[in-house]
Structure formats: C-alpha cells, structure tokens
N, C-alpha and C positions, 0 to 999 in steps of 0.2 A: 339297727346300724349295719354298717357291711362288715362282715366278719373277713373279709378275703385276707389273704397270708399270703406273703411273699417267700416262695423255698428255693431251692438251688433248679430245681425243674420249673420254676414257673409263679405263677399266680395261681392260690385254690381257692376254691369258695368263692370266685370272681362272680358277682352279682348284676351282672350289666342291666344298663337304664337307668340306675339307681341314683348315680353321679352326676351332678355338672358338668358338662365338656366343655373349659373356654375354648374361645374361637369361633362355634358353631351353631347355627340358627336355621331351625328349621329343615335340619340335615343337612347345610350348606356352612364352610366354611366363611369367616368373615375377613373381609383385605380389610387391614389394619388401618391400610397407607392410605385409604377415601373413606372414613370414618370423619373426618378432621377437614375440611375443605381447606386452603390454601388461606390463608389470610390476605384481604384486600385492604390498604391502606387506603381510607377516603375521610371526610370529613363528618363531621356530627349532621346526621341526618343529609347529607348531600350540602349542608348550606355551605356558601359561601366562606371563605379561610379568609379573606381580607374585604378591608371596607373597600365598597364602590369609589370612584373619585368623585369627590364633590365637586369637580368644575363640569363646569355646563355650556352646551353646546345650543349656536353657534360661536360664543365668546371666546372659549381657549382654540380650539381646530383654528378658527380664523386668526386668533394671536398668532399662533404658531403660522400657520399662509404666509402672514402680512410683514411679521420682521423678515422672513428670507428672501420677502420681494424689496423689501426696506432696504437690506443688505447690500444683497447685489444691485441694484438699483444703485446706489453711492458710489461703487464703485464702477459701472458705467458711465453712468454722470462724469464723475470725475474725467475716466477715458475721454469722455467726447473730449471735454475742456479741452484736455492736453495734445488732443489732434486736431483742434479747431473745426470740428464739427457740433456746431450751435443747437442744429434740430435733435441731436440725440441726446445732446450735454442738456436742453431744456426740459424733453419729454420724461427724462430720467432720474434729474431732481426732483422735478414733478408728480412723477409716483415713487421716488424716494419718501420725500417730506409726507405727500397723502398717507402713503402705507406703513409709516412709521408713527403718522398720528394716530391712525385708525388702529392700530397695535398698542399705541397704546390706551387708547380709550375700550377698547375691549377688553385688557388688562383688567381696567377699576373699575366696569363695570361688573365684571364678575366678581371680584373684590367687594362691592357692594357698596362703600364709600372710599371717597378718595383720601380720606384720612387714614385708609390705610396702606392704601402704597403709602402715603408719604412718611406712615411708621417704620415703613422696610429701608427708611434712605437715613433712621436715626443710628446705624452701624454697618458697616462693612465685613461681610464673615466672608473669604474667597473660599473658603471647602463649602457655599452655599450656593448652587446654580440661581438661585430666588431672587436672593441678595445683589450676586454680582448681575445677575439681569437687571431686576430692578435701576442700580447704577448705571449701567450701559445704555438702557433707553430713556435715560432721566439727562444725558452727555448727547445722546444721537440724537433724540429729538432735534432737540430745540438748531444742533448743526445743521443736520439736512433741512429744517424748516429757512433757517439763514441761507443757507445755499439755491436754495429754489428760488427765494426772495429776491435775490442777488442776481440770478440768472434771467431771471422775470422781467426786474424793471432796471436794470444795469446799474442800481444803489451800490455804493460801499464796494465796488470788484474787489479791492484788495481784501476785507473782510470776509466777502461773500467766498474766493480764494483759498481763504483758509479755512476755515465750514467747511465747503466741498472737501479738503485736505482731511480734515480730524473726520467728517460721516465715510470718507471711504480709510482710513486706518481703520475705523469701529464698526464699518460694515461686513465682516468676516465673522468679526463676535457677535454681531447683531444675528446673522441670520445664519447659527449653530447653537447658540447658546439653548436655545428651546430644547434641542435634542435631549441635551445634557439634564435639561432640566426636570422633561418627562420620565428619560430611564435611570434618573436618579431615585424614584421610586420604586414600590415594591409590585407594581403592576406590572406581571406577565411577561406582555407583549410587549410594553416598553424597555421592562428592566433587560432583557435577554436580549435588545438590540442594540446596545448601548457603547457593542465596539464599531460599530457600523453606522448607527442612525446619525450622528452630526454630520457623516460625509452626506449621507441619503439628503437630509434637509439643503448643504450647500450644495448641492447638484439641482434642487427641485427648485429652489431660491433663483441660482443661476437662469433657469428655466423658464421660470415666472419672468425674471426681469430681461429675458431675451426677448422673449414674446411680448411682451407690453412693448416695448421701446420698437420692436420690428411692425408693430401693428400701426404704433402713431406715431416714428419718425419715418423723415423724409426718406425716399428709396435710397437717394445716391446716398445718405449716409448711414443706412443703417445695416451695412456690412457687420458691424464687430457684434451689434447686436442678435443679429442672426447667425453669426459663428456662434456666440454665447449661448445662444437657447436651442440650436440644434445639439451642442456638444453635453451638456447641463443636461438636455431630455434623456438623451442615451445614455450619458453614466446615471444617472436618476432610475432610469429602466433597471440597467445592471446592478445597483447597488441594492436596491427595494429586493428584486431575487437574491442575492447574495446576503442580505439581510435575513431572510425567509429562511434561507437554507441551512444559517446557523443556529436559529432557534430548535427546543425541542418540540419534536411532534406533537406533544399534546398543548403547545403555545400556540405553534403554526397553525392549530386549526383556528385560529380567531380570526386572521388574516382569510378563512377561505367561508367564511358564513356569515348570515344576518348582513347588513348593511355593509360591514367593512368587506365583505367578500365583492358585492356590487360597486364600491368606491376605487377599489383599488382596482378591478376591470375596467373601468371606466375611464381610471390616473394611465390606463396602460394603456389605454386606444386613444385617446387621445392625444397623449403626448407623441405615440408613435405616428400619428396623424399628422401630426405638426412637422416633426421632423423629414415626414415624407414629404409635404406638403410646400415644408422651407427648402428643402432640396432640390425640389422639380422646379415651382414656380416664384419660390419666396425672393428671389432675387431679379424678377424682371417685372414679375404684377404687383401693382398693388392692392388689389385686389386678392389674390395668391398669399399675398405677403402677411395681411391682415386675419385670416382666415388662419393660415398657419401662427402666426402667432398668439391668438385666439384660443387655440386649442391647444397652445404649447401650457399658457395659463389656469387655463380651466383643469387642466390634466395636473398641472403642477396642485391646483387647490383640491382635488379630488385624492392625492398622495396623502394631502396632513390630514382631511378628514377620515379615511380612511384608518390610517394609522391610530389617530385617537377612537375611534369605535373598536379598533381591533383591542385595544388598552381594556374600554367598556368590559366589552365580552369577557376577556380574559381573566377581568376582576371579579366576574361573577360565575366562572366554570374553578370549581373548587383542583377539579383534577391538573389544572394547568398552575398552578401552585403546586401542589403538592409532588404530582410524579417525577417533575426534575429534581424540586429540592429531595426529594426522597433517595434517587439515585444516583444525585453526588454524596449524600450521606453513606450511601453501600459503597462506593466505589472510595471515599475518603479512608473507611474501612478495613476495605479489603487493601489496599494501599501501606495504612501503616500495620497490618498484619503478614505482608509478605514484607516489609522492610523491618518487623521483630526475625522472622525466618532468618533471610539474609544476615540477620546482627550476628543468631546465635549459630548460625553455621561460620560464620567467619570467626 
C-alpha cells in the first residue's frame, strides 16, 4: 500500500505511479465536455413518427384541383349572367357543373364505395372540414348541375336563376374548404400551412376558372375572366412563397424535392406564362388568349398536386415532425420559466 503522510512540509514517502489519476489517459488529460456527444432527438430507428396518408393520387390532388375550379367557376358564371354576357355565363357553368362532378366522383372513388360518403351526410359536425365538405358538395353539386342545365337549353330560367345564385354563395366554400381540410391533419406540410393555404387554393381556384373561361369564351366577352385568372395567378404566385416562408425549415424542404419540388416549378412557370402571355396577347388573340389560359390551368393543377406530394414526403421524413414540434416544446419552456423569474422577482 502507499504509505505516503501528509506533514506540515509536504507529502513523504510519496510513491508516484502507484495511484490512479482521474482525468488522464495515456498521459493526456481527458475534456470531460466531448466524452458525452450532444443528444440528437430523432425517431426509432429513423422510421417514420406518423402514418403516410392513405389517400391516393390522382384521386385526392385532383379533388382538391377540381372544387377550386368548381368554385370559382360559379361565381363567374353567375358574373356573366348579371352582365349579360351569354358566352362566358355558358362556358362557366359548364366547367362549374363538370368540375364539381368530377370532384365529386373522385371523392368516392377513393372512398371506395359510395356508401360511404353517403354515411358522412348521416350528421353534421362543423368543427369537421370532412363533414361540412362532405355537405357542401352534396348542396353544390346538384345547383351548379341545374345552372348549367338552365343555361344550356333555356329550361326553367327562373329555377335555373336561382342555382346559379345558391353555387355561387357556395362557391367560396367550395373552393377553400379542401385547404382546411388537408391542414387539418397532422402532416407536416400541410398542417404548418394552414394559416395561409385556404387563400393559396382561392387564388389558384380563381386561376384555373380564369383560364378555362379565357380559353373557351368569346374574345369580346371574356374580359372579367382574364382580369380573374391574371390577378388569381399572381396572388397564387405570392401566397404559395409566403406559404413556404412560414413553414419550418426542416418542412420546407418537402416543398423543394422529389416530385413536389418538380410540381411546384412547373405551377410557377406556368402560371407566370399565362399571365405574361394574358398580358401581352390575351386580349386581342385568340389564339394568345387560349394558350394563356391554358397554361394559367395547367399551372393552377400543378399547385394542388404539388402540395399533396410535398404532404407525401413530409409524412415520411421523421425529422420534419419532430424538430418543430421539438422546438416549440423548448421555447413553451423556456417561456413559462422566464415568466416563473419575472413572478418572483416582482
């Protein structure tokens, strides 16, 4: 054993070598503070923190396209009527009613039978985007199909009158309510744009139903329609960025890869296409006009799909879950631990 003794002069008998030295290895001190790596919050084994979403494409992306064309599309309509402009009031019913069917048949077919929409119209829950959808195009339908009808063969005007009336009051909820209904979920890229993406859909909605009706009404009257889908493309532009810009970084990146990275370049060149295109020529070619409008639509359906692949992605990159919710939990923290401070200092 070491006999060393501590006296007023010193240590004797000190037997060096003998002892352990903590701290030291290999005649080198050891940092304490990289012994311990940082702890990274991720998931079990990298998997996935939420399920993927079960709807499938092209079914839902196209729902979501087709009521904002639906939408706006009624309320055009309706415009013509009340300026007595026929070619626009016709063309717009007309892809009213189509793309309001076709919305909803995409609905139940990913639904898988139609016995179950019709379970979702056995109650009314309004804290339920599903629900009060569900209701809304179960009301829109069948109006805008009467309206078109009306417009078509000059049946029933007064009837037909009022349809047009009720699909454009319900054409606003018609073509937002999708928003609402995707970032009502716990995916990602949808939930985190949830104060922004209803405008995003009625701007791209607007967009789509400029451009259809600039394509296939008459020149002389498709002035409003071309106001609509130039003004639609560019707030659609600006909203989609300003959407982006509030997400957190490790969301945003679902937005800029795989498929939704290509989709949404693609919503953005063309729709800017269109509006240059409606600018320059849309008002004297028809040709010009067609072409722009054309590309105001195609751009407008490259936005939803887009957006639901970015959802995709996000649902399957664990990190894009986790690091926001993680960093509202610090920051909830450190929040009500400086407002303890502040209590007991006051």
């Amino acid at each position: 054993m070491n006999q060393t003794e501590v006296t007023k002069e010193g240590l004797k008998h000190e037997r060096p070598e003998r002892e352990a030295t903590t701290g030291v290895v290999a005649g080198r001190k050891q940092r304490r503070d990289t012994m311990v790596p940082p702890a990274k919050f991720q998931s079990y084994y990298g998997k996935p923190v939420i399920n993927k979403p079960v709807w499938a494409s092209p079914d839902i992306p196209g729902y979501l396209f087709l009521g904002g064309l639906a939408g706006a599309s009624s309320l055009l309509g309706a415009g013509g009527q009340l300026t007595k402009r026929r070619g626009l009031a016709r063309v717009s019913k007309a892809a009213a009613a189509a793309a309001g069917g076709l919305s909803l048949v995409a609905l139940v077919h990913d639904l898988g039978r139609p016995a179950r929409f019709l379970n979702m119209l056995r109650v009314f829950k309004v804290t339920s985007p599903m629900s009060v959808g569900s209701w809304l195009l179960s009301a829109y339908v069948p109006a805008a199909g009467l309206a078109a009808l009306s417009e078509m063969t000059g049946a029933v005007p007064l009837l037909g009158t009022a349809a047009s009336c009720g699909a454009a009051v319900l054409g606003p909820a018609v073509a937002s309510y999708t928003a609402a209904l995707i970032s009502n979920t716990a995916v990602p890229a949808w939930h985190e744009g949830h104060k922004t993406m209803p405008f995003v859909f009625v701007a791209s909605g607007a967009s789509a139903a400029g451009g259809l009706a600039m394509a296939a009404a008459p020149l002389a009257e498709s002035g409003p329609a071309r106001r609509l889908g130039l003004a639609g493309g560019a707030v659609e532009l600006a909203l989609t960025k300003a959407m982006e810009h509030q997400m957190h970084p490790a969301v945003r990146k679902s937005y800029h890869e795989g498929k939704a990275k290509w989709l949404i370049r693609a919503a953005e060149a063309l729709t800017a296409a269109g509006i240059l295109g409606g600018f320059a020529a849309g008002r004297r070619s028809r040709l010009g006009a067609g072409i722009s409008g054309a590309c105001l639509v195609a751009g407008s359906a490259c936005t939803r799909f887009g957006i639901f692949w970015a959802g995709e992605a996000s649902a399957l990159d664990p990190q894009a879950t986790l690091t926001p919710q993680r960093e509202r939990f610090e920051e909830k923290i450190s929040f009500e631990k400086g407002a303890e401070v502040e209590e007991l200092r006051g």
